[in-house]
ROKOL-123105 format. One record per atom (N, C-alpha, C, O, CB): x, y, z; residue in three letters. Coordinates in steps of 0.2 Angstrom, whole numbers, padded with zeros to 4 digits, always signed. Glycine has a CB too. Example, Ala and Ser with C-alpha at 12.3 -4.5 7.8 and 13.67 -1.06 7.14 Angstrom:
+0066-0028+0039Ala +0062-0022+0039Ala +0066-0016+0039Ala +0071-0017+0042Ala +0057-0022+0045Ala +0064-0011+0035Ser +0068-0005+0036Ser +0064+0000+0039Ser +0067+0006+0040Ser +0070-0003+0029Ser 
//
This chain:
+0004-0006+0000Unk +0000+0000+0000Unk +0004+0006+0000Unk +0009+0006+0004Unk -0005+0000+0006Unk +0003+0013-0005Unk +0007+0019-0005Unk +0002+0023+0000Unk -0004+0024+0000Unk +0009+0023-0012Unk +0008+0027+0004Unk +0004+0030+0008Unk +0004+0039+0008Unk +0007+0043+0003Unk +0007+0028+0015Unk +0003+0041+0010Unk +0001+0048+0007Unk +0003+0054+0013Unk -0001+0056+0017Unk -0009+0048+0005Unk +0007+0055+0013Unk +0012+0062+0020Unk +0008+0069+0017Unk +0008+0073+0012Unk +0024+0063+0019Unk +0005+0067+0024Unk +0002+0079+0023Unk +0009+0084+0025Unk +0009+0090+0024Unk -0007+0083+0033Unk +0014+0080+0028Unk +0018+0084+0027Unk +0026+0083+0023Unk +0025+0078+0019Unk +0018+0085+0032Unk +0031+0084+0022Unk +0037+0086+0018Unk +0040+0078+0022Unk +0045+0080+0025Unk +0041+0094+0020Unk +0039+0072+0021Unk +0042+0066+0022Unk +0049+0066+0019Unk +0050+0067+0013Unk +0039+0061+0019Unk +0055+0065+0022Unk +0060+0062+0020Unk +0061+0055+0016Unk +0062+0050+0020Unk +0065+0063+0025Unk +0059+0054+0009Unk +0058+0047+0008Unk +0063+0042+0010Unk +0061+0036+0011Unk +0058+0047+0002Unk +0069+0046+0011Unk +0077+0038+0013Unk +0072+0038+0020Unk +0073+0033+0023Unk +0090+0042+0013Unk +0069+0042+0023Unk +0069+0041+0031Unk +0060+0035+0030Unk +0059+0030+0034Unk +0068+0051+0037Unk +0058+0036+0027Unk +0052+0034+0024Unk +0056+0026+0023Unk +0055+0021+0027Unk +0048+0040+0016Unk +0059+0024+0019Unk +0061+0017+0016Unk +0063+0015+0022Unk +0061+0010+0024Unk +0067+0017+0009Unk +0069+0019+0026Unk +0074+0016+0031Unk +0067+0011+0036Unk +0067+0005+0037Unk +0078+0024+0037Unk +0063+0017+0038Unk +0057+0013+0042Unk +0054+0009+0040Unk +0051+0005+0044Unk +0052+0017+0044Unk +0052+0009+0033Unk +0049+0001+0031Unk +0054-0005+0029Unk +0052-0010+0027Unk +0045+0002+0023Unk +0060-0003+0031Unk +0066-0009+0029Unk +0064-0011+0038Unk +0061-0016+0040Unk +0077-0006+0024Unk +0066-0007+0044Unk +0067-0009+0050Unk +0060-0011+0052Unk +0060-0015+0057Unk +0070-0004+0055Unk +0053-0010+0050Unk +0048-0012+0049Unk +0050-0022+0049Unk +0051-0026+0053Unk +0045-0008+0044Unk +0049-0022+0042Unk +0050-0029+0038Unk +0054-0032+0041Unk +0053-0038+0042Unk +0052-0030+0032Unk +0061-0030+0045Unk +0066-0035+0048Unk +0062-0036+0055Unk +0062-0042+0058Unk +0075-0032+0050Unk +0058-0031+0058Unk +0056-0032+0067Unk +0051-0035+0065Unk +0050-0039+0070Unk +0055-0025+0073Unk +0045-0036+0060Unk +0039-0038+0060Unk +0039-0046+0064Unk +0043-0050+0062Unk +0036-0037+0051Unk +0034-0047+0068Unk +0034-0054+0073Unk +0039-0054+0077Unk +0039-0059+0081Unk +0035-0060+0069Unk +0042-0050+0078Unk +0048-0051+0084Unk +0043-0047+0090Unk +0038-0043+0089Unk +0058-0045+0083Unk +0045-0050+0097Unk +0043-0047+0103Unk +0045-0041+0105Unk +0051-0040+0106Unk +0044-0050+0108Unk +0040-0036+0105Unk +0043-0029+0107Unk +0045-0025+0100Unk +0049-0020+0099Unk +0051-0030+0112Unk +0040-0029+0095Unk +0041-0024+0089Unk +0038-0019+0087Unk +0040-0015+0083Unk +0039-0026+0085Unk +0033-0018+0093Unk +0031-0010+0091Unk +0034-0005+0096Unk +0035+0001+0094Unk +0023-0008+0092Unk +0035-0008+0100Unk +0041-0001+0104Unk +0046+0001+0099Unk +0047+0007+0097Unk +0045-0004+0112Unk +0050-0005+0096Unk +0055-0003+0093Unk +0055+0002+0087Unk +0058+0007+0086Unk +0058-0009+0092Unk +0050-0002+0083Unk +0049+0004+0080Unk +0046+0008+0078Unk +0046+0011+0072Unk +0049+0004+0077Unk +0041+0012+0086Unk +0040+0018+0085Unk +0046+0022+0090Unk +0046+0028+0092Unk +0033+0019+0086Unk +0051+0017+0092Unk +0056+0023+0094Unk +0061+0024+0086Unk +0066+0028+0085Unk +0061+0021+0102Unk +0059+0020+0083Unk +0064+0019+0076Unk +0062+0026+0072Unk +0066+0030+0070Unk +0063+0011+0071Unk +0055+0026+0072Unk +0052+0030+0067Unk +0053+0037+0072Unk +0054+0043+0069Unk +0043+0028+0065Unk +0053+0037+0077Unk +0055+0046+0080Unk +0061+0047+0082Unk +0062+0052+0085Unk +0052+0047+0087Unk +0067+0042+0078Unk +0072+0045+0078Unk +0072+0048+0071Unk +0076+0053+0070Unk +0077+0042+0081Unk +0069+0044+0066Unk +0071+0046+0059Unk +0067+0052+0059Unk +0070+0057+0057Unk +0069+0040+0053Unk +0061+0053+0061Unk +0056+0059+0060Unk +0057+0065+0065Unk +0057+0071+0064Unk +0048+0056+0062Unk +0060+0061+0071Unk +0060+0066+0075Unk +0054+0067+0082Unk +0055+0069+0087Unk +0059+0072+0069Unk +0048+0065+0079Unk +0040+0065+0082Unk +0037+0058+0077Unk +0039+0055+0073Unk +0035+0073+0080Unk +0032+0059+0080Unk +0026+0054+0077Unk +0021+0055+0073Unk +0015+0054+0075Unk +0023+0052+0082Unk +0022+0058+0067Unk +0015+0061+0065Unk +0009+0054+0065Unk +0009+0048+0066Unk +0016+0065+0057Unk +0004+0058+0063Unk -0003+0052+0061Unk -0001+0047+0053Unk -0004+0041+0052Unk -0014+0059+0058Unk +0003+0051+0048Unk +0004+0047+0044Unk +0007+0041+0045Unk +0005+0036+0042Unk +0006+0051+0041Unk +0013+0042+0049Unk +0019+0035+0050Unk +0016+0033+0055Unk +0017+0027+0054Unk +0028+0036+0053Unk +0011+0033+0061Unk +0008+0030+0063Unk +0001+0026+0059Unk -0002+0021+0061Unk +0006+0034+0068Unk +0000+0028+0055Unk -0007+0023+0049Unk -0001+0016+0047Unk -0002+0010+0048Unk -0011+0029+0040Unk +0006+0021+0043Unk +0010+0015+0041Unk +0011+0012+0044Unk +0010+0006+0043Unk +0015+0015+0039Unk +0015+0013+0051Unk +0017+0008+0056Unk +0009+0003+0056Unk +0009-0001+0052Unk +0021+0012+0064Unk +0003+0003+0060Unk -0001+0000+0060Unk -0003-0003+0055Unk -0005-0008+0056Unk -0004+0002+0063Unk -0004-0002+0048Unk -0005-0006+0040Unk +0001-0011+0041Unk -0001-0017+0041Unk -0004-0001+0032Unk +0007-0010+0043Unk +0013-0014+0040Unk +0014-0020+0046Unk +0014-0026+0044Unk +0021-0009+0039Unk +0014-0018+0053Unk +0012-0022+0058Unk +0006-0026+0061Unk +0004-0030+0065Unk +0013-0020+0063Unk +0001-0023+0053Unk -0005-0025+0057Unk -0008-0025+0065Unk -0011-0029+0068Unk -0005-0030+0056Unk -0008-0020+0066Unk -0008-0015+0071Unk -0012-0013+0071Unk -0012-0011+0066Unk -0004-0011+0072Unk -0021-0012+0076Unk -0022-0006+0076Unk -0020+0000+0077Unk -0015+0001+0080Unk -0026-0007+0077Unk -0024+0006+0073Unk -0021+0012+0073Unk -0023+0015+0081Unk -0020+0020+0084Unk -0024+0016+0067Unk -0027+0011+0083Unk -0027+0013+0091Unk -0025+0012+0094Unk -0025+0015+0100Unk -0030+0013+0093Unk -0022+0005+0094Unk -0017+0003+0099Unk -0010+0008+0100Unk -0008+0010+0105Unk -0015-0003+0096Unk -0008+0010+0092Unk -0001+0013+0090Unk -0003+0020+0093Unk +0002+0022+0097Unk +0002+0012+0081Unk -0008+0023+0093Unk -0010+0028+0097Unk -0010+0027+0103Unk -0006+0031+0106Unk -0016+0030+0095Unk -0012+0024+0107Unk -0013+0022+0115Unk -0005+0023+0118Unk -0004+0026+0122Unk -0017+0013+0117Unk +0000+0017+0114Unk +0005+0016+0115Unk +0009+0023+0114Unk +0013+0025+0119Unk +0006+0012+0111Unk +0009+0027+0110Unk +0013+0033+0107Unk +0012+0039+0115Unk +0016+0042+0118Unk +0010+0036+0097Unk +0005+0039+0114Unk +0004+0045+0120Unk +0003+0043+0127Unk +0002+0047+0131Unk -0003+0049+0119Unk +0005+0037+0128Unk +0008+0033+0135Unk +0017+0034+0137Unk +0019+0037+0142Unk +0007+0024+0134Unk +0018+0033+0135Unk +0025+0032+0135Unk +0028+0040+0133Unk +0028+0042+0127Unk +0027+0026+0130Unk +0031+0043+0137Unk +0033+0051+0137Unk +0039+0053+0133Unk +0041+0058+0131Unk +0034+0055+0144Unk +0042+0046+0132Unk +0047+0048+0127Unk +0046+0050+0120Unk +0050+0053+0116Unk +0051+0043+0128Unk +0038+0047+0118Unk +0035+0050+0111Unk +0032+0055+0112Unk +0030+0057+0117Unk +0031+0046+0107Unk +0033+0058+0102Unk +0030+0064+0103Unk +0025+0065+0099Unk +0025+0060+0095Unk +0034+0068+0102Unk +0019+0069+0097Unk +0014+0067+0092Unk +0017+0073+0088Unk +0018+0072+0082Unk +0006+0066+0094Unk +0020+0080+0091Unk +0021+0086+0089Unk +0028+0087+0088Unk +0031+0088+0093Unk +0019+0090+0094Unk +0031+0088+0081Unk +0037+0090+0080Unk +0041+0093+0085Unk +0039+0099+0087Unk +0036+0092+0075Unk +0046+0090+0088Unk +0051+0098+0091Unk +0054+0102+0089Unk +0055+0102+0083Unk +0056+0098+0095Unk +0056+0106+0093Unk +0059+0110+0090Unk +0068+0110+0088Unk +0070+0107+0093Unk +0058+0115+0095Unk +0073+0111+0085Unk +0077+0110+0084Unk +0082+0111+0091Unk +0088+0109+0090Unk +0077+0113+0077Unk +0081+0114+0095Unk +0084+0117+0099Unk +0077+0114+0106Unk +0073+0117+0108Unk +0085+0125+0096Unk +0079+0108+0109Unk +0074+0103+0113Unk +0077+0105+0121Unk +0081+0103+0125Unk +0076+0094+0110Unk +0072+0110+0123Unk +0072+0113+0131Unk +0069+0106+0134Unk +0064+0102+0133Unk +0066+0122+0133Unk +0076+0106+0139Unk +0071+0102+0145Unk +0070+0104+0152Unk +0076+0107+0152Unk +0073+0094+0146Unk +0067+0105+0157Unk +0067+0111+0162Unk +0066+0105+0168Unk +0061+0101+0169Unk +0060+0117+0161Unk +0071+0105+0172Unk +0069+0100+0178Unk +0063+0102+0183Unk +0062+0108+0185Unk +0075+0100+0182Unk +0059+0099+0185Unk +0055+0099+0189Unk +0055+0094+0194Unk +0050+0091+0197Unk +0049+0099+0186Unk +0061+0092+0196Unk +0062+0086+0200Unk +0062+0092+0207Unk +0063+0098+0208Unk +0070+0080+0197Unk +0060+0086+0211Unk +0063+0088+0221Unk +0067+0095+0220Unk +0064+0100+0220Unk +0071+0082+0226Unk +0074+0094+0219Unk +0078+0097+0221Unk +0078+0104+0218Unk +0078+0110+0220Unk +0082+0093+0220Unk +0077+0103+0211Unk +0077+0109+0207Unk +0072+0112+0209Unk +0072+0118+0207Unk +0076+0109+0201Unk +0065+0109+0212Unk +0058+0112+0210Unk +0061+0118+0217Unk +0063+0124+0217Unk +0048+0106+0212Unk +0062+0114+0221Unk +0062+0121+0228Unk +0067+0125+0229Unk +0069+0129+0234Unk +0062+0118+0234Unk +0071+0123+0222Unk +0076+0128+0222Unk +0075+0134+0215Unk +0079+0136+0211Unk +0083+0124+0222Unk +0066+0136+0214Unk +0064+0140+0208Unk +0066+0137+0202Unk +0069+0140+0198Unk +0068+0147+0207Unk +0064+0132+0201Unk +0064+0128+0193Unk +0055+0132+0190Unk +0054+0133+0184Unk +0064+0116+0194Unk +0050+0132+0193Unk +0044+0133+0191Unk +0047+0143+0186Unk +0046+0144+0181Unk +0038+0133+0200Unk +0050+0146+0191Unk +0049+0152+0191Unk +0054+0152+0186Unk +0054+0158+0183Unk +0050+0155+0196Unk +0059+0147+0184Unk +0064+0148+0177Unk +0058+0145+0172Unk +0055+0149+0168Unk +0073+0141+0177Unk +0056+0139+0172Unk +0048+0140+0169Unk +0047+0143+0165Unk +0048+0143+0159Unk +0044+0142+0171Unk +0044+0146+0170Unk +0038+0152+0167Unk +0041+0158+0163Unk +0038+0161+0159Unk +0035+0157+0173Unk +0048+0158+0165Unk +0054+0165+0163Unk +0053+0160+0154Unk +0049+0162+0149Unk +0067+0165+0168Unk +0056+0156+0154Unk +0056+0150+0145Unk +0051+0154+0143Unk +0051+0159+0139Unk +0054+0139+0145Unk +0044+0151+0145Unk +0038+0151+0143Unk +0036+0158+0140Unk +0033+0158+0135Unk +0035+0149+0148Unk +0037+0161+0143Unk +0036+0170+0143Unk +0041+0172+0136Unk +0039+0176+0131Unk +0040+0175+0152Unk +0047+0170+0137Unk +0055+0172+0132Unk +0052+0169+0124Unk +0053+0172+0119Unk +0065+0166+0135Unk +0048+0161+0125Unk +0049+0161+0119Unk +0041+0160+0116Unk +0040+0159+0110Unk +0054+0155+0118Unk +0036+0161+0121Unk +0030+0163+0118Unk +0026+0155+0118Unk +0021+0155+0115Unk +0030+0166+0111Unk +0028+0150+0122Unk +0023+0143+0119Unk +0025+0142+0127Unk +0028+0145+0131Unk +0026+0135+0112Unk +0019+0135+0129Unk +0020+0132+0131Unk +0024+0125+0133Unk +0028+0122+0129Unk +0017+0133+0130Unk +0022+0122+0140Unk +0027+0115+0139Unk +0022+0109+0133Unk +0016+0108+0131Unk +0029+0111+0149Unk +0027+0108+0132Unk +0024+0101+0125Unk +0024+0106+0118Unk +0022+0103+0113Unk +0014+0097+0127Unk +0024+0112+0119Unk +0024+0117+0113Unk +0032+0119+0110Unk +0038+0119+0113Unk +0019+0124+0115Unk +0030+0121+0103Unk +0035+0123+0098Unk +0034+0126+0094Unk +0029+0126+0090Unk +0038+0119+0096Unk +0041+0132+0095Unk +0039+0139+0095Unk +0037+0140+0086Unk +0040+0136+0082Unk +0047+0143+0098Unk +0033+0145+0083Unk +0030+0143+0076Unk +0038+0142+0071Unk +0038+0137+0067Unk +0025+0151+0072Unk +0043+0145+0073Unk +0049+0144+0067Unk +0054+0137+0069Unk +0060+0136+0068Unk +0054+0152+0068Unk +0051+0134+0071Unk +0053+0125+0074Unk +0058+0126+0078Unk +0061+0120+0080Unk +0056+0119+0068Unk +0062+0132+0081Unk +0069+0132+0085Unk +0069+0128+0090Unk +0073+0124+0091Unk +0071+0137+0087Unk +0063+0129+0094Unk +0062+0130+0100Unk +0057+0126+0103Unk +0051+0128+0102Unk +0061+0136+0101Unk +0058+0121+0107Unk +0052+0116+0111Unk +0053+0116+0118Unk +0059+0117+0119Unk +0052+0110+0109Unk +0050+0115+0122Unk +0050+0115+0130Unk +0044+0108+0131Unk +0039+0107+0129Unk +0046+0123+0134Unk +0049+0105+0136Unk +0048+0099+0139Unk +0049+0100+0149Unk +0054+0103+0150Unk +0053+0092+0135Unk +0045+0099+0153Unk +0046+0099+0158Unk +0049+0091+0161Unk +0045+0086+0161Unk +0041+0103+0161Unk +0053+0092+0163Unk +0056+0083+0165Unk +0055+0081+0173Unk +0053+0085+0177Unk +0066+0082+0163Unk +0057+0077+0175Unk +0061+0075+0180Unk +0068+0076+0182Unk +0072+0079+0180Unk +0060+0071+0180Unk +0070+0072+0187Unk +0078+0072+0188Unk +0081+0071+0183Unk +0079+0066+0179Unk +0082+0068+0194Unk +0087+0077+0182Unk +0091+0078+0175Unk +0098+0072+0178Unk +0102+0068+0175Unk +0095+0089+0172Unk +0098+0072+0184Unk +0105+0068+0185Unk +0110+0073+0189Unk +0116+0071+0190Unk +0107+0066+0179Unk +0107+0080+0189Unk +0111+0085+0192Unk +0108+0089+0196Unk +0105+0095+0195Unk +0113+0089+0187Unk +0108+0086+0203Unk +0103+0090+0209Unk +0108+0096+0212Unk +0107+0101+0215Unk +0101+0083+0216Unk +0114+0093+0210Unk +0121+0098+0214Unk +0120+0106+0210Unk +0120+0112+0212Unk +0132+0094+0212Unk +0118+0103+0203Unk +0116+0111+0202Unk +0110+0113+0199Unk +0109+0115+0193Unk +0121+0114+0198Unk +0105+0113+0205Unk +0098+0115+0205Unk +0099+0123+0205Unk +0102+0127+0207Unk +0094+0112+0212Unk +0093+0124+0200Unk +0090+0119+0195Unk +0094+0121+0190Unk +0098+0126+0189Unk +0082+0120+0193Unk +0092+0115+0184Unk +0096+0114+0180Unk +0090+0113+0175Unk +0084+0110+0176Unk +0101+0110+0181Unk +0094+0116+0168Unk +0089+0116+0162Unk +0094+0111+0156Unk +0101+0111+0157Unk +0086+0124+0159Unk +0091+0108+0152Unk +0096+0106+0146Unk +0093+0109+0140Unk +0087+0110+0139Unk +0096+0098+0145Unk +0099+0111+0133Unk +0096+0113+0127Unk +0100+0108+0123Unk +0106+0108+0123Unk +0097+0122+0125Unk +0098+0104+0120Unk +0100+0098+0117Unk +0104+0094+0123Unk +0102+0092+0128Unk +0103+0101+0110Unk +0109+0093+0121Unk +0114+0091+0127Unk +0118+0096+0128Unk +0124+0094+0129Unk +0118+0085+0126Unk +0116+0101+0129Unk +0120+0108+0134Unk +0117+0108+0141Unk +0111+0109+0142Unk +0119+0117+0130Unk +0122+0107+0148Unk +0118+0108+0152Unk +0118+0114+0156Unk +0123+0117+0157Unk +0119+0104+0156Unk +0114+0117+0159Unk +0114+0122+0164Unk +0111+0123+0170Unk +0105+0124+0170Unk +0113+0127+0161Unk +0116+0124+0175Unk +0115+0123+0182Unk +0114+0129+0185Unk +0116+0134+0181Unk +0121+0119+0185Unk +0112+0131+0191Unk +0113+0134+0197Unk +0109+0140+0194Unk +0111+0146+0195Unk +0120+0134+0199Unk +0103+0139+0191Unk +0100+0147+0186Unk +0096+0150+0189Unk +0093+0148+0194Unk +0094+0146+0180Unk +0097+0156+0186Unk +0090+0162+0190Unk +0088+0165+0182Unk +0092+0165+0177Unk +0093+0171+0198Unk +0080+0167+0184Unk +0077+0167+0180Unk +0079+0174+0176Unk +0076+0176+0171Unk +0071+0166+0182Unk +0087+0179+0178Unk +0088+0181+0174Unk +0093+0180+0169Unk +0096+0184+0164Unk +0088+0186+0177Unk +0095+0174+0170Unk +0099+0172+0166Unk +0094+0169+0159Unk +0097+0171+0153Unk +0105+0167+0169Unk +0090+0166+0158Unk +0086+0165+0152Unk +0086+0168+0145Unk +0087+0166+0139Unk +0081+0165+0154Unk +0084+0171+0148Unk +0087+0175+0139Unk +0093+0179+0139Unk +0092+0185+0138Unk +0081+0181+0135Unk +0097+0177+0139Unk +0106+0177+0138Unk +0105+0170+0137Unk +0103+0170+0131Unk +0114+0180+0145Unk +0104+0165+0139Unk +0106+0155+0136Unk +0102+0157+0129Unk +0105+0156+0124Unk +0101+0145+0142Unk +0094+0160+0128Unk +0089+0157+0125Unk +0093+0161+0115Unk +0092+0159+0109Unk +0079+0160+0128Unk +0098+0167+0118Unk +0099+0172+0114Unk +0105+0168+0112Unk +0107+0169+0106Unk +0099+0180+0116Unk +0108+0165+0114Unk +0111+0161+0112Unk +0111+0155+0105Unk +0116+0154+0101Unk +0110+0159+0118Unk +0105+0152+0103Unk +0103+0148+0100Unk +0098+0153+0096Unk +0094+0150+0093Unk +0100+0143+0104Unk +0098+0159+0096Unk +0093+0163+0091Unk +0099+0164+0085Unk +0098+0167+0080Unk +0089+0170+0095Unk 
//
């Protein structure tokens, strides 16, 4: 079956996912695998690679739906090229992680789970980053940054503009 992308598909990424498709199809743990396969090639999850993945695994499409918006490591919403993650763990929270937050939120105009209209920019709020010593701490891709007040935020965000 040809499938039909409402948006700008990378076809080699399109083939890649139907080749790792056909090698995992019947293996145990085949749909996790390849819907973390298809969101590294994509990036997110759109509805389209989710119809393919469920046509090709025979899958319902609701299952691959149930599955995708359970599991927080998928995304349904493209990110942003530039992927904020903002600790909200213990340590950070009571040490103003809410109030670095809100500072993101305000600097770049979206919400968490949102991305910003020009794709730079996405905000995820997490748990422990693994760095309580320097609460709070934010990541921008894998850049880390420790020990923030909310006036440092736009100096990092201007950074990446």
């Amino acid at each position: 079956m040809e499938f039909v992308f409402d948006w700008e598909a990378n076809e080699e990424n399109i083939r890649e996912l139907k080749i790792f498709i056909k090698e995992n199809k019947g293996k145990k743990g085949a749909l996790m695998a390849v819907l973390h396969k298809a969101q590294d090639l994509f990036g997110y999850l759109p509805i389209e690679v989710q119809r393919m993945i469920s046509e090709e695994l025979r899958i319902p499409l609701s299952e691959i739906y149930g599955v995708a918006t359970f599991y927080s490591q998928f995304s349904l919403i493209p990110k942003g090229k530039y992927k904020i993650g903002i600790c909200l763990g213990t340590a950070c929270y009571v040490k103003g992680a809410q109030e670095i937050l809100e500072k993101l939120k305000e600097v770049l105009g979206i919400d968490v789970g949102q991305t910003t209209p020009d794709k730079k920019f996405s905000i995820d709020a997490t748990r422990c980053l693994g760095a309580c010593g320097l609460a709070p701490v934010m990541m921008i891709n894998d850049d880390v940054y420790g020990r923030l007040t909310v006036d440092d935020i736009e100096e990092i965000i201007n950074k990446y503009k």
